[in-house]
TORLUM-93712 format. One record per residue: residue number from 1; residue in three letters; chain; x, y, z of N, C-alpha, C, O, CB in turn. Coordinates in nm, 3 decimals. Glycine has a CB too. Layout:
<rs>
<r NUM ala A <X Y Z> <X Y Z> <X Y Z> <X Y Z> <X Y Z>>
...
</rs>
This chain:
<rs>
<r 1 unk A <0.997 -1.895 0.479> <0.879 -1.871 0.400> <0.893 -1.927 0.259> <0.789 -1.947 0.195> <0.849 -1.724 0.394>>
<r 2 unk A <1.035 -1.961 0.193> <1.026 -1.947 0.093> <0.953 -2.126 0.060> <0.874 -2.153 -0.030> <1.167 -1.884 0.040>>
<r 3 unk A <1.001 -2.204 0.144> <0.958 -2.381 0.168> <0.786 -2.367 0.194> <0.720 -2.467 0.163> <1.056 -2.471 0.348>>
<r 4 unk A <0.720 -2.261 0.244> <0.628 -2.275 0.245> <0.509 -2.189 0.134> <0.386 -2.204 0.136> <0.631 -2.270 0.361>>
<r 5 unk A <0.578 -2.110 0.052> <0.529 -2.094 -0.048> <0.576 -2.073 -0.232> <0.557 -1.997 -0.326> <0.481 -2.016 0.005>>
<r 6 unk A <0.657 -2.215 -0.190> <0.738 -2.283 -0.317> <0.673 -2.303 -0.438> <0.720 -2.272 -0.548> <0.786 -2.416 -0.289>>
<r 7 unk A <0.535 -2.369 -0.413> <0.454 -2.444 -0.522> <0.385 -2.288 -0.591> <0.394 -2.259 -0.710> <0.316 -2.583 -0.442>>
<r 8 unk A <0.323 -2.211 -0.496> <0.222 -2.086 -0.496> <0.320 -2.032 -0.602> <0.271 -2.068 -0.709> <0.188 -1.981 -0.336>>
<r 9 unk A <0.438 -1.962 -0.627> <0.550 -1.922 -0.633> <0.602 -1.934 -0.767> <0.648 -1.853 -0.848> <0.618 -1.978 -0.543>>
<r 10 unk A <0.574 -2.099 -0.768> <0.649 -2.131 -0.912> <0.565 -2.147 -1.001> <0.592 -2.100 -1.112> <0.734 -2.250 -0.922>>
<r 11 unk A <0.437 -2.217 -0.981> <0.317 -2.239 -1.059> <0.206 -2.133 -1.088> <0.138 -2.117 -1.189> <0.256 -2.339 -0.999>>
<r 12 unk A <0.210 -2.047 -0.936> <0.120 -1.918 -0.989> <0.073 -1.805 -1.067> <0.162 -1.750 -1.133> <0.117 -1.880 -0.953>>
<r 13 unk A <-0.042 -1.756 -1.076> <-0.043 -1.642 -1.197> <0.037 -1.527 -1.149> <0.008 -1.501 -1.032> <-0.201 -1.583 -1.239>>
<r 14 unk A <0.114 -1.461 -1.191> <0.173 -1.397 -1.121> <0.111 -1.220 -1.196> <0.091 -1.186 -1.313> <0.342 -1.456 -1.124>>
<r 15 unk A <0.096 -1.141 -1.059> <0.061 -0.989 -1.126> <0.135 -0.929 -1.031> <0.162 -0.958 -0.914> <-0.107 -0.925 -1.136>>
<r 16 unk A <0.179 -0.794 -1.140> <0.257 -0.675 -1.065> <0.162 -0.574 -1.036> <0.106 -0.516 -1.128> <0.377 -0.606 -1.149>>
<r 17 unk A <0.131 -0.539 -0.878> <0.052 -0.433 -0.850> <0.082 -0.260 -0.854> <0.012 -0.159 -0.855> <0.022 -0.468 -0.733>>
<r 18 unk A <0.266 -0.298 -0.859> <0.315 -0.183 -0.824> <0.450 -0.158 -0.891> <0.539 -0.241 -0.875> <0.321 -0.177 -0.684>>
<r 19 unk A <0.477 -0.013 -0.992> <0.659 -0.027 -0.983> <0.744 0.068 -0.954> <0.714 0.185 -0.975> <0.724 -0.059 -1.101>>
<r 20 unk A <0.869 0.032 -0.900> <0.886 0.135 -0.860> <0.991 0.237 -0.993> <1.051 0.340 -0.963> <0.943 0.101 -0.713>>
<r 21 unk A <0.990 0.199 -1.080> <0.995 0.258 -1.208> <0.877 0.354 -1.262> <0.874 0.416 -1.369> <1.011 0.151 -1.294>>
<r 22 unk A <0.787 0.348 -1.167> <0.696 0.451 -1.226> <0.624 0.520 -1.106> <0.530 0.597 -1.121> <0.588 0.385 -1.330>>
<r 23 unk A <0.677 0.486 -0.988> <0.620 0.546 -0.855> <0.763 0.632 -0.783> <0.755 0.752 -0.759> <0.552 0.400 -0.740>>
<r 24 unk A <0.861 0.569 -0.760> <0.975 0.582 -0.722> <0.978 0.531 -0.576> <1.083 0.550 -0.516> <1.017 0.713 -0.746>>
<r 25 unk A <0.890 0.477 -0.519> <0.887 0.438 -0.378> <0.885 0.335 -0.361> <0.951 0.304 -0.262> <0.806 0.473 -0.309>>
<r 26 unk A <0.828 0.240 -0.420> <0.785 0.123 -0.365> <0.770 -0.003 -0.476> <0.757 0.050 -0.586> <0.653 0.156 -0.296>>
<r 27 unk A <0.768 -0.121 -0.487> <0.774 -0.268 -0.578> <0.659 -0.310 -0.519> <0.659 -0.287 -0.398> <0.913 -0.387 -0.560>>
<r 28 unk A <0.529 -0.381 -0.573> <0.480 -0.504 -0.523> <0.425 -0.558 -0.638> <0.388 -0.513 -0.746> <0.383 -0.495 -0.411>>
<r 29 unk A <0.432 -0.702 -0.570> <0.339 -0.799 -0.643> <0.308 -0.941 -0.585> <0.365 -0.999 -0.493> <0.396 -0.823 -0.776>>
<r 30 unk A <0.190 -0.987 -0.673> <0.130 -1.052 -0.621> <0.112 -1.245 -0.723> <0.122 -1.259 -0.845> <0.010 -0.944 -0.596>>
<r 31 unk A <0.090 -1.336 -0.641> <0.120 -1.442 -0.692> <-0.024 -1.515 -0.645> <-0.053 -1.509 -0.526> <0.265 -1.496 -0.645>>
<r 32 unk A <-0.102 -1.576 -0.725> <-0.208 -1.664 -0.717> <-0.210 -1.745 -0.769> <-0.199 -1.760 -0.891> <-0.299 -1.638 -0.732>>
<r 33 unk A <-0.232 -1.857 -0.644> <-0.263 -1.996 -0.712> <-0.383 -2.023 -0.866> <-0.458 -1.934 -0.908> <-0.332 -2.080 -0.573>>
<r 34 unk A <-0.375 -2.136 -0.915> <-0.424 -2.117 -1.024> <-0.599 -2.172 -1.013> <-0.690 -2.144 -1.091> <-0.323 -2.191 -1.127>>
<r 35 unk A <-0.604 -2.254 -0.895> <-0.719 -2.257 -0.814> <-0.776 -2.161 -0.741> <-0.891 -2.168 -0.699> <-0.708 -2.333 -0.742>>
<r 36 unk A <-0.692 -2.059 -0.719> <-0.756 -1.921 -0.643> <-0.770 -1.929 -0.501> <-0.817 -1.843 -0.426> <-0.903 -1.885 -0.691>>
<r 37 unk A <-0.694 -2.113 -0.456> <-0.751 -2.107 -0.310> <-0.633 -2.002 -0.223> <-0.657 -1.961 -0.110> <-0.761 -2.290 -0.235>>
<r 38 unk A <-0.532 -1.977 -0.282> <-0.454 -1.848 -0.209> <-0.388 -1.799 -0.276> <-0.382 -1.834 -0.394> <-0.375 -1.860 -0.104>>
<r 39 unk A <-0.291 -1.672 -0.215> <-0.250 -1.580 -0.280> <-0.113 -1.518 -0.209> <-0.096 -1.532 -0.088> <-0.362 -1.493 -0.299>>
<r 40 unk A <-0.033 -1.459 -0.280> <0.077 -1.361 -0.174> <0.112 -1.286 -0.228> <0.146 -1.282 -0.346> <0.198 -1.403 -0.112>>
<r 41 unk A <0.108 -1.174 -0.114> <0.107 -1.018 -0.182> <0.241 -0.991 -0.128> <0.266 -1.026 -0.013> <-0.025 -0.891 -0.128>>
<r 42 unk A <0.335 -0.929 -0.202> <0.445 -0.857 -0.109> <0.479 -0.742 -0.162> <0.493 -0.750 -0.284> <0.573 -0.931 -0.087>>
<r 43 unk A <0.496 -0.644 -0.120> <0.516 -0.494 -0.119> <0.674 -0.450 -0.060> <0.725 -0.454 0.052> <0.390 -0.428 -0.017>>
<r 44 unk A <0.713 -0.416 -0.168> <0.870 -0.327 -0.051> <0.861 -0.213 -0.111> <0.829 -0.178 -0.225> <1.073 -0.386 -0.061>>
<r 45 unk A <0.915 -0.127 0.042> <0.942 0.005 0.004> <1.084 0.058 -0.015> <1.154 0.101 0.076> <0.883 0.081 0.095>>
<r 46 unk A <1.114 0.050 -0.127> <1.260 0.091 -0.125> <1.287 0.228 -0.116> <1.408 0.247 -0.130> <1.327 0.047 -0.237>>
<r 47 unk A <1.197 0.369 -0.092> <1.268 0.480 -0.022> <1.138 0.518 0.058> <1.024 0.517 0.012> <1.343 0.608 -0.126>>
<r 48 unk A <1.177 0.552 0.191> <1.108 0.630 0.223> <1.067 0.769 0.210> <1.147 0.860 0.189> <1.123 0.613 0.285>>
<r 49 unk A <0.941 0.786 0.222> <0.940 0.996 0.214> <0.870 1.021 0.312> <0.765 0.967 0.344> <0.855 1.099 0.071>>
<r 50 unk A <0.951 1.137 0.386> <0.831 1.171 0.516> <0.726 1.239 0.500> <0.699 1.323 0.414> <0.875 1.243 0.626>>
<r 51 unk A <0.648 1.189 0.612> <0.510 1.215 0.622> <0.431 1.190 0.494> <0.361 1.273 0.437> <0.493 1.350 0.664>>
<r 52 unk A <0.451 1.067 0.458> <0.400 0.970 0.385> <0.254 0.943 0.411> <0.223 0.954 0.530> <0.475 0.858 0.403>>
<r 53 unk A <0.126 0.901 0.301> <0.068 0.846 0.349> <0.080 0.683 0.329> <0.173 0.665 0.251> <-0.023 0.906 0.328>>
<r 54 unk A <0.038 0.590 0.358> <-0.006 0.457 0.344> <-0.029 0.402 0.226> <-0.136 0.431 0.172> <-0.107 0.440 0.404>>
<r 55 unk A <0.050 0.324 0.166> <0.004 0.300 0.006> <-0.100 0.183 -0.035> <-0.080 0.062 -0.029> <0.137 0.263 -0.080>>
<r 56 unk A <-0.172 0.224 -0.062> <-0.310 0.121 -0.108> <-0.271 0.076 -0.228> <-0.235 0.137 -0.329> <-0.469 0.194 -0.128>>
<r 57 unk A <-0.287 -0.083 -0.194> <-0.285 -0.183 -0.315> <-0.394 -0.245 -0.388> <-0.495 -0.283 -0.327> <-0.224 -0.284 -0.279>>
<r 58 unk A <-0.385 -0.255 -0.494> <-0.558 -0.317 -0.519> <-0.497 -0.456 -0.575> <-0.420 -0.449 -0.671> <-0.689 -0.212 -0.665>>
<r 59 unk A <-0.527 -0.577 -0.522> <-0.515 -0.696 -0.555> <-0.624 -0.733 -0.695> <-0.732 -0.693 -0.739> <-0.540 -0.776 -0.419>>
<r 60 unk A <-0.533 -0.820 -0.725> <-0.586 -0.877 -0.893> <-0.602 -1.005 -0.872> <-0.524 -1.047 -0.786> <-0.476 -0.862 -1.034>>
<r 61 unk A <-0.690 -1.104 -0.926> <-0.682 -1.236 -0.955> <-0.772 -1.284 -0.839> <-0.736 -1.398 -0.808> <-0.532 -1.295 -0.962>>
<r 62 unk A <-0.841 -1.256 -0.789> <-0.879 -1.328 -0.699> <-1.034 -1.391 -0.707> <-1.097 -1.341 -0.800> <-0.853 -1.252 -0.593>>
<r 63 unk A <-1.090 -1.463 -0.649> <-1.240 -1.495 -0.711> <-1.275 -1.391 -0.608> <-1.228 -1.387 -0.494> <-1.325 -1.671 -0.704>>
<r 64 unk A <-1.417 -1.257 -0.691> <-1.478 -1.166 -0.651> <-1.586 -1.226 -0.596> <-1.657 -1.136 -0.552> <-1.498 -1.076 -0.736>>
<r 65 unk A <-1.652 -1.368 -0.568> <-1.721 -1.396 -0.457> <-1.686 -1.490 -0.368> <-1.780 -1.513 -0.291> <-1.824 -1.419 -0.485>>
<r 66 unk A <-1.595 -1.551 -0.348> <-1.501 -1.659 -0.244> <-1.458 -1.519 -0.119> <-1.409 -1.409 -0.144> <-1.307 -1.754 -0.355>>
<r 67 unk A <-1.484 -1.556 -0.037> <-1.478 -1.501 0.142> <-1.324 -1.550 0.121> <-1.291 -1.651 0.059> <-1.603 -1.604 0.306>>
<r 68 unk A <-1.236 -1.460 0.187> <-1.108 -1.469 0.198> <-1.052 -1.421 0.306> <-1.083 -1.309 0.347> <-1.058 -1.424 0.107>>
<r 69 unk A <-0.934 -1.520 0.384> <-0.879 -1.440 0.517> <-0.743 -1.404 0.499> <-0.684 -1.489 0.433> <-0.884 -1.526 0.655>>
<r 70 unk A <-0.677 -1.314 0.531> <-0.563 -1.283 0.546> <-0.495 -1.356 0.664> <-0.543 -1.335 0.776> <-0.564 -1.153 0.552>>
<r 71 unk A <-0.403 -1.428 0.655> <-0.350 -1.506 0.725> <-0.264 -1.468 0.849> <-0.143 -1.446 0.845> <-0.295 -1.569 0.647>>
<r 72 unk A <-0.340 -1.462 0.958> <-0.271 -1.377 1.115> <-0.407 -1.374 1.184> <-0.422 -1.429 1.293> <-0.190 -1.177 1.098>>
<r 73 unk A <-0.523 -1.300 1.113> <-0.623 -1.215 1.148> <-0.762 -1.344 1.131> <-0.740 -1.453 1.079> <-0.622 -1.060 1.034>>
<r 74 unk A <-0.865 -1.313 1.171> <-0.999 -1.384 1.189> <-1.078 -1.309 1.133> <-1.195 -1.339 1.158> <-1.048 -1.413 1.320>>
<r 75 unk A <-1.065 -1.218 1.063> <-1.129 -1.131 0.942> <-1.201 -1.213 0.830> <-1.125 -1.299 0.785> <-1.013 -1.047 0.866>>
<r 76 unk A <-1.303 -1.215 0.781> <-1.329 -1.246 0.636> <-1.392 -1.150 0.542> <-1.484 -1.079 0.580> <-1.408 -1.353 0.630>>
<r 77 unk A <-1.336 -1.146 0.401> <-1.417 -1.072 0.337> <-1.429 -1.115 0.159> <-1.380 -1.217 0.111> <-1.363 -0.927 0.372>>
<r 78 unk A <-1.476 -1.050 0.112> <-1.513 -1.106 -0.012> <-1.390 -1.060 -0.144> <-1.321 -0.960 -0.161> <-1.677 -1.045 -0.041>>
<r 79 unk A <-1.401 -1.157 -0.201> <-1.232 -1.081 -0.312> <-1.258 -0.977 -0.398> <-1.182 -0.936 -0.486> <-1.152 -1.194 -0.443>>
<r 80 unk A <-1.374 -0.932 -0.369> <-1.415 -0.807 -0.450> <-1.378 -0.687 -0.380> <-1.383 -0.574 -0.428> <-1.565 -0.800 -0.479>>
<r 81 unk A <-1.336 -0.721 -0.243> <-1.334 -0.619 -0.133> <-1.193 -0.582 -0.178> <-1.156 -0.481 -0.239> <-1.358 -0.671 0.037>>
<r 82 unk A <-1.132 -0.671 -0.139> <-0.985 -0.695 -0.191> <-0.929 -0.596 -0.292> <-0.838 -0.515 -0.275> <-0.977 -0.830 -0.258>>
<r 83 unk A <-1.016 -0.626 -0.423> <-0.983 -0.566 -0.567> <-1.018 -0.465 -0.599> <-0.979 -0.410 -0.702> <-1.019 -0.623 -0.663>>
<r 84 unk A <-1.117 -0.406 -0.500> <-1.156 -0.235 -0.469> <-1.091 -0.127 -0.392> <-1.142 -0.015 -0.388> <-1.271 -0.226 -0.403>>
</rs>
């Protein structure tokens, strides 16, 4: 992965969604191209707690009317969806 998102990576805006200095569970963040045509989110959980719920991320940077797919899935939705 890292050969395929080298350029995204080094050149991108980069935002922290998450820390785990102030959550205690979990790191993420997120990297956008400076064209907005993509993005990568990565999330780790460095402890688990049981019976956890699901941690919701709210993505930053993205254009709030450009249709966007998550890459696996045939989904589209708008980057406002995203950032809500």
């Amino acid at each position: 992965l890292y050969h395929k998102y080298n350029d995204l990576i080094r050149e991108g805006d980069y935002y922290r969604l998450a820390s785990y200095g102030e959550n205690h569970t979990h790191d993420a963040w997120e990297v956008v191209a400076k064209d907005q045509s993509e993005a990568l989110v990565t999330c780790i959980q460095v402890l688990h707690c049981t019976n956890s719920h699901s941690k919701k991320l709210y993505i930053k940077g993205l254009n709030t009317g450009k249709k966007i797919r998550i890459e696996g899935t045939e989904q589209c939705y708008y980057g406002s969806t995203y950032q809500n």
